[in-house]
C-alpha positions as CSV (number, residue, x, y, z in Angstrom):
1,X,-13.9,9.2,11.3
2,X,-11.3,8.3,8.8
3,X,-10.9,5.2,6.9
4,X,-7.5,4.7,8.4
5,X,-7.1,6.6,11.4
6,X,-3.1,5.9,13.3
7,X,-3.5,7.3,16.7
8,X,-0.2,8.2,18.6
9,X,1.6,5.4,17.1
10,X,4.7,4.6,18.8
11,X,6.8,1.9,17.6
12,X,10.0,0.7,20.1
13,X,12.6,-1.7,19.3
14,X,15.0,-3.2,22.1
15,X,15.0,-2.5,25.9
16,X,17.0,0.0,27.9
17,X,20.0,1.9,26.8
18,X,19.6,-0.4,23.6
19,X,16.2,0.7,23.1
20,X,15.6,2.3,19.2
21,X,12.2,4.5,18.7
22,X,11.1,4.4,15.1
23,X,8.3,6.0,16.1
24,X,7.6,8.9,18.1
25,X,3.6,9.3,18.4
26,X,2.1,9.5,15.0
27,X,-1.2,10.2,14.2
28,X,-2.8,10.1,10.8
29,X,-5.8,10.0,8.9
30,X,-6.4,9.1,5.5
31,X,-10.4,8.9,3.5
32,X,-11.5,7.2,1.2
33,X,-10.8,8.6,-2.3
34,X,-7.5,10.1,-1.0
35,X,-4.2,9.1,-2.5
36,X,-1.7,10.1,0.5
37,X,2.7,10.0,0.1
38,X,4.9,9.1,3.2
39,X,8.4,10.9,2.7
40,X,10.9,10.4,4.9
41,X,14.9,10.0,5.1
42,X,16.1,6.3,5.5
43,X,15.1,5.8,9.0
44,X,12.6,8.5,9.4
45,X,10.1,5.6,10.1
46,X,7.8,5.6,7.3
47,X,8.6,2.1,6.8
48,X,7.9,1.0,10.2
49,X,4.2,2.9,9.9
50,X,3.3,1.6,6.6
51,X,3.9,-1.7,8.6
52,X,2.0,-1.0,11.5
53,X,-1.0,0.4,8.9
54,X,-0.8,-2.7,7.1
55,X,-2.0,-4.5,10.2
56,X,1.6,-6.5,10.2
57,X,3.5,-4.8,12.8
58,X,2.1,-4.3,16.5
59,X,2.8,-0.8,17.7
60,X,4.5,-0.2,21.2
61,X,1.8,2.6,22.0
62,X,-1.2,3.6,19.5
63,X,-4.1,2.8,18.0
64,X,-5.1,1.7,14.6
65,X,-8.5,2.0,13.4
66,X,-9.6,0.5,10.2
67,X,-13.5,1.7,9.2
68,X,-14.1,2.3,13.1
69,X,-12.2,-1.8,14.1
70,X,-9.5,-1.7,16.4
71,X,-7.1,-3.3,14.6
72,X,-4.5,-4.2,17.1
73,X,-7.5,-5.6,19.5
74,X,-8.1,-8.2,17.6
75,X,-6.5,-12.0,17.9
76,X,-3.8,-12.7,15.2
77,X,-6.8,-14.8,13.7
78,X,-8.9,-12.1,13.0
79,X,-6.3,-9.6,12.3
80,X,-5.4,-11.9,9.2
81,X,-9.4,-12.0,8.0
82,X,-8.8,-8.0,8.5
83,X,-5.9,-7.8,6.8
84,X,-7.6,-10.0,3.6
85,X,-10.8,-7.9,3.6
86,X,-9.7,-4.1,4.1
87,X,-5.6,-4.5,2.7
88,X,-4.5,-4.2,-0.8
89,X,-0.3,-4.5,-1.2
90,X,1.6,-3.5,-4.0
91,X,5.3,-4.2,-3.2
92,X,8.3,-2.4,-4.1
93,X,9.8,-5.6,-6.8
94,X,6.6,-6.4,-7.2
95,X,6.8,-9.9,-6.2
96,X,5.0,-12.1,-8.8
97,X,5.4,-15.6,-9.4
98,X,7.8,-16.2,-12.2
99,X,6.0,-19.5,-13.1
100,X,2.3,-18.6,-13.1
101,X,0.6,-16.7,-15.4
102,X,-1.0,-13.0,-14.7
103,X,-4.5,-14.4,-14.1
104,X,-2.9,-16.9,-11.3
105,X,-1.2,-14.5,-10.1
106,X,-3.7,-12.4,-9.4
107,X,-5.8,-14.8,-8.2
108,X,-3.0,-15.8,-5.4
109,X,-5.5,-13.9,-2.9
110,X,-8.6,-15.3,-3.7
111,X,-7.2,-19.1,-1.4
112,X,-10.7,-19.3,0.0
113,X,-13.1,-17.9,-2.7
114,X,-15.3,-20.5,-4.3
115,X,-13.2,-22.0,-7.5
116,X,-15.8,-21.0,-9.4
117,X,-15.7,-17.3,-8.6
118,X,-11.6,-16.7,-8.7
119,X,-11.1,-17.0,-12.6
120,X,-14.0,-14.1,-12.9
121,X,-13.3,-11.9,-10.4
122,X,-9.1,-11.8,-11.4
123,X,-10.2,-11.1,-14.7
124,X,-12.6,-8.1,-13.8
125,X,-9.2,-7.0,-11.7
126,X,-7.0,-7.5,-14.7
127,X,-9.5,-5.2,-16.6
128,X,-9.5,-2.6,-14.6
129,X,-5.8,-2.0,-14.7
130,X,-6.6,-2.3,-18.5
131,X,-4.8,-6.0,-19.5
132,X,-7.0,-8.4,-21.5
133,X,-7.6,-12.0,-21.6
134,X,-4.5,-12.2,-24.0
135,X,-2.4,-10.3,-21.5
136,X,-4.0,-12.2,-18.5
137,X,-2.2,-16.2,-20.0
138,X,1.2,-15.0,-20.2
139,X,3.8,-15.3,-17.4
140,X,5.2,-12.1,-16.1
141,X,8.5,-12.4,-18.1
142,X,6.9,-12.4,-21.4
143,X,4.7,-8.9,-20.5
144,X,6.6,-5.3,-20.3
145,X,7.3,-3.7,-17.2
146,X,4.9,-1.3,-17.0
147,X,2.1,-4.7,-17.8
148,X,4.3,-6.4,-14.6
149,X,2.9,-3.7,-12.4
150,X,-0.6,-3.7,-13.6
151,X,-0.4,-7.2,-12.5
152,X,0.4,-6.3,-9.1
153,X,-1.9,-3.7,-8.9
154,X,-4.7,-5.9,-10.2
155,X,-3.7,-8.6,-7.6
156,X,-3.6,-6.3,-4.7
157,X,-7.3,-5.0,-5.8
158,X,-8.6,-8.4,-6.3
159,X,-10.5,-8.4,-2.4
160,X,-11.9,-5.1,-3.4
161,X,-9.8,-3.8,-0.1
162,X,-11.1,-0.1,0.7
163,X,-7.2,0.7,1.6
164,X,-4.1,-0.2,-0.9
165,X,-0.7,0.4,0.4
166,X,2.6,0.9,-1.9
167,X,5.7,0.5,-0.6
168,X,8.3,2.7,-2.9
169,X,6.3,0.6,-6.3
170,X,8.0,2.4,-8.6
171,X,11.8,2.1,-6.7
172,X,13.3,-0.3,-9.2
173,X,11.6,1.0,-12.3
174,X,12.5,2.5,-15.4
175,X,11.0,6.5,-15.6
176,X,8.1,5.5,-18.1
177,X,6.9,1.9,-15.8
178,X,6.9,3.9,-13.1
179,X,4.9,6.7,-14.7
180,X,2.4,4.2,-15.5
181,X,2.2,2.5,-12.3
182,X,1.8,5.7,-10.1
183,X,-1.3,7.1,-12.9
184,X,-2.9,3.6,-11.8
185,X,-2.6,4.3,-8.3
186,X,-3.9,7.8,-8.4
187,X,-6.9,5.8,-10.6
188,X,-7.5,3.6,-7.7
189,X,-7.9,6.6,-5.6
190,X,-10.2,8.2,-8.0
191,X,-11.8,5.0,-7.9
192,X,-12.6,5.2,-4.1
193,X,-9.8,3.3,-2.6
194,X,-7.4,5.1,0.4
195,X,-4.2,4.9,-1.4
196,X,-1.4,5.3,1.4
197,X,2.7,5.0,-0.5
198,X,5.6,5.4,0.7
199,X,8.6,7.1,-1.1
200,X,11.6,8.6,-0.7
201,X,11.4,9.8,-4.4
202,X,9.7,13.8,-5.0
203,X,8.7,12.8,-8.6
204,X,6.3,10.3,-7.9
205,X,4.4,12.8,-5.6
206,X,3.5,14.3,-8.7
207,X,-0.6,13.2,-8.2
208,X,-0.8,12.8,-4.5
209,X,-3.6,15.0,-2.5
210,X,-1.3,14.8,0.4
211,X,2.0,14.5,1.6
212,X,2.9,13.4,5.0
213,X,6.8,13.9,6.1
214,X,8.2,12.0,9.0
215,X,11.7,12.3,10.1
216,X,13.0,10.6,13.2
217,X,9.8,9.3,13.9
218,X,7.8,11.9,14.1
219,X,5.3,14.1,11.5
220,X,6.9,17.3,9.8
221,X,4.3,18.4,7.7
222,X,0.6,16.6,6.1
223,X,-0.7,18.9,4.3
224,X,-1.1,19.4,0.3
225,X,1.8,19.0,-1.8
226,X,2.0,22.5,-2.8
227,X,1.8,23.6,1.3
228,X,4.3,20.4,2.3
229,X,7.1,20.8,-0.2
230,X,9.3,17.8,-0.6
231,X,12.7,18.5,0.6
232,X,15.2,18.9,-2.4
């Protein structure tokens, strides 16, 4: 079985004549190690299923397994612990704290680790996305963009989660940032992680293994980029 496996995911909003489907029965699977795109036109729905995969967003019909758990099973309670142990986000403005350092922003996640452990474990985080102890005192406004979303990264990796999910991370960056932040992403991958984006841009498809297409809430295409050609 797959890391994350969506099973007929249907996702309705409204009742009625009034009723919307963003989502028309997906299913999808996504390993360990595999660093997977979801392209879509604006209201195709990959939104709404990056949601629903990020154990935030209840679907109307579906399942959504997380290493074998039954996500949408569980109380809200335990959903939450879920959500903290197996769910890395990277968001699309990145979302740091203006006032706090990198180092306490990145350790924003670790609310209920032992004091002792959260200064170590975000600076192991902030090494891996390659920023130093320097690097790791300054506030977000004095590091480059490119640094900004190492941050980010770092923080959404600080749990160790077996699954980080990107929503568009590189919409409201300059070509080179974004570069930089889609070669960590494809390193988290290589790492072991199940990387799952979503993107409406072809160029940062560039190191996917797979591209999934929705449009009007349903799967076109998951295959390899080269066999699931992004529409021009």
């Amino acid at each position: 079985m797959a890391l994350v496996s969506a099973e007929s995911i249907a996702k309705h909003y409204g009742e009625g004549d009034a009723r919307v489907t963003a989502l028309a029965g997906v299913s999808l699977g996504v390993d360990g190690g595999e660093y997977v795109a979801i392209m879509g036109p604006s209201g195709s729905g990959k939104s709404t299923l990056l949601s629903i995969l990020g154990a935030m967003n209840p679907p109307t019909h579906g399942r959504l397994l997380l290493d074998g758990i039954d996500v949408y099973a569980l109380s809200q309670e335990r959903q939450a612990d879920l959500r903290r142990e197996y769910i890395g986000f990277v968001f699309q403005q990145l979302e740091l704290i203006p006032y706090l350092t990198a180092l306490e922003n990145v350790m924003l996640p670790l609310a209920i680790t032992p004091d002792r452990d959260k200064r170590e474990r975000a600076l192991d985080a902030l090494d891996r996305v390659g920023l130093d102890e320097v690097k790791a005192r300054r506030l977000p406004s004095e590091l480059s963009g490119g640094e900004q979303g190492r941050v980010a990264i770092a923080r959404a990796i600080v749990n160790h989660p077996p699954v980080v999910l990107a929503d568009e991370p590189v919409g409201s960056l300059d070509t080179s940032t974004g570069r930089q932040i889609l070669e960590q992403l494809r390193g988290l991958a290589d790492a072991g992680h199940a990387v799952i984006m979503v993107t409406h841009n072809p160029e940062s498809t560039e190191h996917v293994d797979r591209i999934v297409q929705i449009r009007d809430g349903r799967v076109t295409c998951d295959d390899r980029p080269v066999d699931c050609p992004v529409p021009v």
